[in-house]
N, C-alpha and C positions, 0 to 999 in steps of 0.2 A: 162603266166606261166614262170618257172625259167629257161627255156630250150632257147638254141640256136640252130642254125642249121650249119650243115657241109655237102658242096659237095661232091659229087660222087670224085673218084680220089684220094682220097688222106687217111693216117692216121690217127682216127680220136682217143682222147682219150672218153672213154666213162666208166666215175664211176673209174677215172684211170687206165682203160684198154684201150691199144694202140691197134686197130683190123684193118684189109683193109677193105674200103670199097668198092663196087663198083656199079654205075649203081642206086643208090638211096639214096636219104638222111637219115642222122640219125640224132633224138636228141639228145644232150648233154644232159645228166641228171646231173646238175651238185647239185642237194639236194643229189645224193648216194654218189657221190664222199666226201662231207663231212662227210655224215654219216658211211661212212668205215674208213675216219680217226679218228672219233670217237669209233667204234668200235675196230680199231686194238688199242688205247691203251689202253681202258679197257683188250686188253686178254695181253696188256703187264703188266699191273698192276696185270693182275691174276697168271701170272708167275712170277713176283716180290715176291709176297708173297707165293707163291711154294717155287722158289727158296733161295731166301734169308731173309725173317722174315716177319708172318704177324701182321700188325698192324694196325687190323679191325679185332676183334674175332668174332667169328661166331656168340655164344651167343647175338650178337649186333644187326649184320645184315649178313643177308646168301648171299647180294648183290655182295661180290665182288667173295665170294667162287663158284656163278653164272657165273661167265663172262666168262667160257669154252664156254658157252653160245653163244658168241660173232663169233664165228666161223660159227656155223648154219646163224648168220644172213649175213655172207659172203655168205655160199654156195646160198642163197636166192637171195643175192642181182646180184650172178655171172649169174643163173636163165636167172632170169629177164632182164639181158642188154644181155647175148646170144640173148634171141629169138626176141627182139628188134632191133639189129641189123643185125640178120645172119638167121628170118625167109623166106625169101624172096631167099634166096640162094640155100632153100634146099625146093623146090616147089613140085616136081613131083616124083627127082628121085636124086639119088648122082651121083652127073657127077664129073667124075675122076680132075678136077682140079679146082672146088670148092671146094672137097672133100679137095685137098691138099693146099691152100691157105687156108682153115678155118682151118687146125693143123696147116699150118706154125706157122699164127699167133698166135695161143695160144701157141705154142711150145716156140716161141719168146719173149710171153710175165711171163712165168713163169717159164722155164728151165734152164737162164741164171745166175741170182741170186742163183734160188735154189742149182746148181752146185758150182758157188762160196762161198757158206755159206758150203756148206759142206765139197768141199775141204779144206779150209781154215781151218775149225774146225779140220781137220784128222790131218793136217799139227801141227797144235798147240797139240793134244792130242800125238801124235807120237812121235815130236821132244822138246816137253817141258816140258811133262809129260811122257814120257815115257809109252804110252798107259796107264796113268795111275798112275803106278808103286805103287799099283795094280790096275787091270784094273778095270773101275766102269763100273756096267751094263748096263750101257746107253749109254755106248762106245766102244761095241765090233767088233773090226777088221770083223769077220764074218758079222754084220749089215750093211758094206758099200754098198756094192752089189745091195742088193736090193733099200738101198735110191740111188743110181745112177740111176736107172731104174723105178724108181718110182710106185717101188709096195711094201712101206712100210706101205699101208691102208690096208693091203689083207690077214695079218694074215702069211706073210711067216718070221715076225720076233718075240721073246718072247717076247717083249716088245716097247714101244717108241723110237725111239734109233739118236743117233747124235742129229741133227737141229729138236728138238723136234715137233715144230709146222708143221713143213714140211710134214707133215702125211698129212696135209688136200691137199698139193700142188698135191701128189699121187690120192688120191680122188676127186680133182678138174678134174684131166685128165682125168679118168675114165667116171666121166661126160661129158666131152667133146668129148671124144668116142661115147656115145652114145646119142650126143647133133643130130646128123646128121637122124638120124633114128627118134627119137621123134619129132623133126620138119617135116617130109615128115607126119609120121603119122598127128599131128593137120591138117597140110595143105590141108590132102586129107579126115580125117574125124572127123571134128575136138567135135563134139559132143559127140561119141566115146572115142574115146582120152583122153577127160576131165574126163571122167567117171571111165577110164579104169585108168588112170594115177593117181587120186586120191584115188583111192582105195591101188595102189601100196605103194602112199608114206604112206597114216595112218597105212599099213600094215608094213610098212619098218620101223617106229619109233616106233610103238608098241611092233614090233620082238627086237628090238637094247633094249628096257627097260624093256620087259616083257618074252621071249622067248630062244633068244638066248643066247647057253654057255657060258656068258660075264665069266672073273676071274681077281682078281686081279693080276696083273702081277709080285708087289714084294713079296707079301705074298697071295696065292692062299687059304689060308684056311677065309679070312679074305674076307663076303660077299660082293659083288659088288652092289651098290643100285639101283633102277630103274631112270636112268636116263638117257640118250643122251651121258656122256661124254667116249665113246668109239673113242681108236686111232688107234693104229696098227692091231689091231683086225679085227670088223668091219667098221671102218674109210671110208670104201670106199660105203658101203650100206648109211651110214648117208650123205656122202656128196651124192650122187647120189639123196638121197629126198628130202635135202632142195634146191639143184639144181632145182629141177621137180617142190618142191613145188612154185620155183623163177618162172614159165617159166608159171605154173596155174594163178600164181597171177596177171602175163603181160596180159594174156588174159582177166581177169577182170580189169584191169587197158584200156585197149584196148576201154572196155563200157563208151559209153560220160554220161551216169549218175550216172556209179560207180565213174568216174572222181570227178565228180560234186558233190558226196555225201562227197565224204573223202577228199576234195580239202580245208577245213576249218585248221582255226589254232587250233579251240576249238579238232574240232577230233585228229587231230595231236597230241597236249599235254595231249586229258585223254590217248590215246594208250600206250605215253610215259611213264605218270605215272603209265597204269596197267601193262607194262614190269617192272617197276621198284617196284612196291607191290609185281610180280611174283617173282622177284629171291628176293626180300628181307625178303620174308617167304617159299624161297622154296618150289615154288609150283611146279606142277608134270611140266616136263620141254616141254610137248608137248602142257602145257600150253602158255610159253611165246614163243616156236618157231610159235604158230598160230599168238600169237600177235607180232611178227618179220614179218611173212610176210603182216601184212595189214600198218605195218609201213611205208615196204617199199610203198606198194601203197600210202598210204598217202604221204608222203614224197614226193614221186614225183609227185601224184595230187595238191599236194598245193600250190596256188598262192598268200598266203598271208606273213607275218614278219617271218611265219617259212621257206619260202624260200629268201627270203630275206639276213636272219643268214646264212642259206647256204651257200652263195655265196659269204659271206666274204672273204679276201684272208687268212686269217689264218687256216678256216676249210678247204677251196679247198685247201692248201697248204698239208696238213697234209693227204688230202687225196689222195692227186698224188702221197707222200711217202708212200702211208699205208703198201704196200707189202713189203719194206725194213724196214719197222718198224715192220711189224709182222717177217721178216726173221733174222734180224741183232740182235735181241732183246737177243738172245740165246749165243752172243759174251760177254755181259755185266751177265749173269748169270753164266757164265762159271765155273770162279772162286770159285762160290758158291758149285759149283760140284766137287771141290777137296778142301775140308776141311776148305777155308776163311768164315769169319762169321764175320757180321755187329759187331761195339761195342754195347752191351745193349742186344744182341739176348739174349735170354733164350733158352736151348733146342735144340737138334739136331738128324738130318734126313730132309729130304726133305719133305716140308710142315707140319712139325712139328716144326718149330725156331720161338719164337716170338720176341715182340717187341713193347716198350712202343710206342703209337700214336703219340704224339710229334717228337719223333728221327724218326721214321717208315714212316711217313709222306714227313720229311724231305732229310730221304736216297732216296725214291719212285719219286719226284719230281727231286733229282739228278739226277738219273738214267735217267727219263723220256726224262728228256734235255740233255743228253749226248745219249741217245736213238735216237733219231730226231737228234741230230747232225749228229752222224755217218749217220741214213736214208740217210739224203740229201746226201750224199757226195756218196752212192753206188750209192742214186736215178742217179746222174748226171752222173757217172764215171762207173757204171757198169751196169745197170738197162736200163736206156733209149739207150746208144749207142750200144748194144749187141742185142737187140730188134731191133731199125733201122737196124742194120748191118746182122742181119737173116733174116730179112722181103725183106730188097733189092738184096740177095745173092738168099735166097729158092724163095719168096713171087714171087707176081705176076711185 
């Protein structure tokens, strides 16, 4: 298979997450790591054309107005390398300093950047805009609070607010909260467990598309559709099930003939294609998160040319940056947020600007590359040495 192995002792990344290990090896998966930098630029291209002109109408294909989409197959894929690597830690009971090296390192690996993207942003809304001058609703002074504390998934704001994407970062930790308890549970009964846990999630995606008070948050009279793409809201119920449903799927990944079954290239590529039929006639969206998580198993069961592509250095490159490509992405749309508009746009408001294919194509591929530029240079300068530097101060 496409995996490597890493000693006990040391750092290890795993799907681009830097976690401690100790006292057992883990695999590298290194098929997620590119399948997350795959995934973060699809949700940068879905904020592209949020932000500043789409150019790909819906009437064509509903593929790219999908790729909110791209987020669930995060929470999935975070899932699944948790209980892969940190089932073992949490056997019987929580012992107080497991407990606190399994948040260092996630503390380490996702608070540093998140903090910098947002100061940054305040800094630039405050002293260049003048909050604004008028303030726009996705930048209000009262909203910082809670994105510092990371309870902007929880419904305590009206809306998306600052580092937009950063909602799911709040909902990631939430997960990770109650990653410690879920693992004791499988560990001690784990039949149970699967049972009890699945039922949770189809309950927790059905509530988020069919149940719960969703509203639109800029115009409430204007109905909210059945779908998955809740943020500030309930942001933190969604990441909480495709987390679970990541942590279900390890376990049937765990089986040597679930391995064996989806371990083909042919499986690999119809999945891909019926994710890609899924958003491209928008089908109901708990369609394609099913077909998100048997990708991910696939993906990592495959021993053939689709692991192979993996593990090129362009897709593993892309996916070491993915978290500062999904974070920094919001620097490059800024301007979009106070009045600048592409040449050739038609029409204004936020996801309403268009834009002939040709020009649209070619702004989205600028952007892209100057996207990943900046990545790398947080990856190097803020990302990776703030993570070392927490891990050796708090960590073990």
């Amino acid at each position: 298979m496409n995996q490597t192995f890493q000693t006990a002792g040391i750092t290890t990344a795993v799907n681009a997450e830097s976690v401690q290990i100790t006292a057992h090896k883990v695999e590298y998966l290194s098929s997620l790591t590119a399948l997350r930098g795959i995934a973060a630029l699809l949700v940068a291209v879905f904020h592209f054309e949020m932000a500043a002109a789409r150019f790909v109408p819906a009437d064509q294909t509903m593929f790219f107005e999908k790729c909110y989409l791209m987020v669930d197959l995060f929470f999935i894929m975070s899932g699944f390398i948790m209980i892969h690597v940190y089932s073992d830690h949490f056997q019987n009971k929580i012992q107080a300093n497991t407990l606190k090296n399994f948040l260092v390192a996630r503390f380490a690996r996702i608070y540093p950047l998140h903090i910098f993207t947002l100061l940054l942003l305040v800094v630039i809304v405050r002293w260049i805009t003048d909050w604004g001058n008028p303030p726009i609703i996705l930048e209000q002074p009262s909203d910082i609070l809670p994105n510092v504390f990371l309870l902007h998934s929880f419904g305590v704001t009206k809306i998306y607010s600052w580092n937009i994407p950063s909602w799911s970062i709040s909902a990631e930790w939430a997960a990770y909260l109650l990653f410690p308890i879920i693992a004791i549970c499988i560990n001690k009964k784990k039949a149970a467990s699967i049972i009890l846990l699945t039922i949770l999630v189809v309950a927790a995606y059905y509530s988020i598309m069919y149940i719960l008070p969703r509203k639109n948050p800029i115009n409430p009279a204007i109905p909210v559709p059945h779908n998955l793409n809740t943020t500030f809201d309930y942001g933190y119920i969604r990441g909480i099930a495709g987390f679970t449903t990541g942590i279900l799927i390890y376990l049937a990944y765990e089986l040597q003939a679930i391995r064996k079954a989806f371990s083909s290239d042919l499986i690999s590529l119809l999945i891909v294609l019926g994710i890609i039929l899924s958003m491209h006639f928008s089908l109901n969206d708990g369609i394609t998160v099913s077909l998100f998580a048997v990708l991910v198993l696939s993906f990592t069961a495959n021993n053939g040319r689709i692991a192979k592509i993996c593990n090129r250095k362009i897709l593993q490159f892309l996916g070491n940056i993915s978290y500062s490509i999904y974070l920094m992405q919001i620097f490059l749309q800024e301007p979009f947020s106070h009045g600048i508009y592409l040449p050739g746009t038609i029409g204004i408001g936020r996801g309403k600007q268009n834009i002939d294919f040709s020009s649209g194509i070619l702004y989205c591929m600028v952007y892209l590359i100057l996207l990943v530029i900046i990545s790398y240079v947080t990856y190097q300068w803020i990302e990776r040495p703030s993570r070392k530097f927490i891990n050796r101060i708090w960590g073990e």
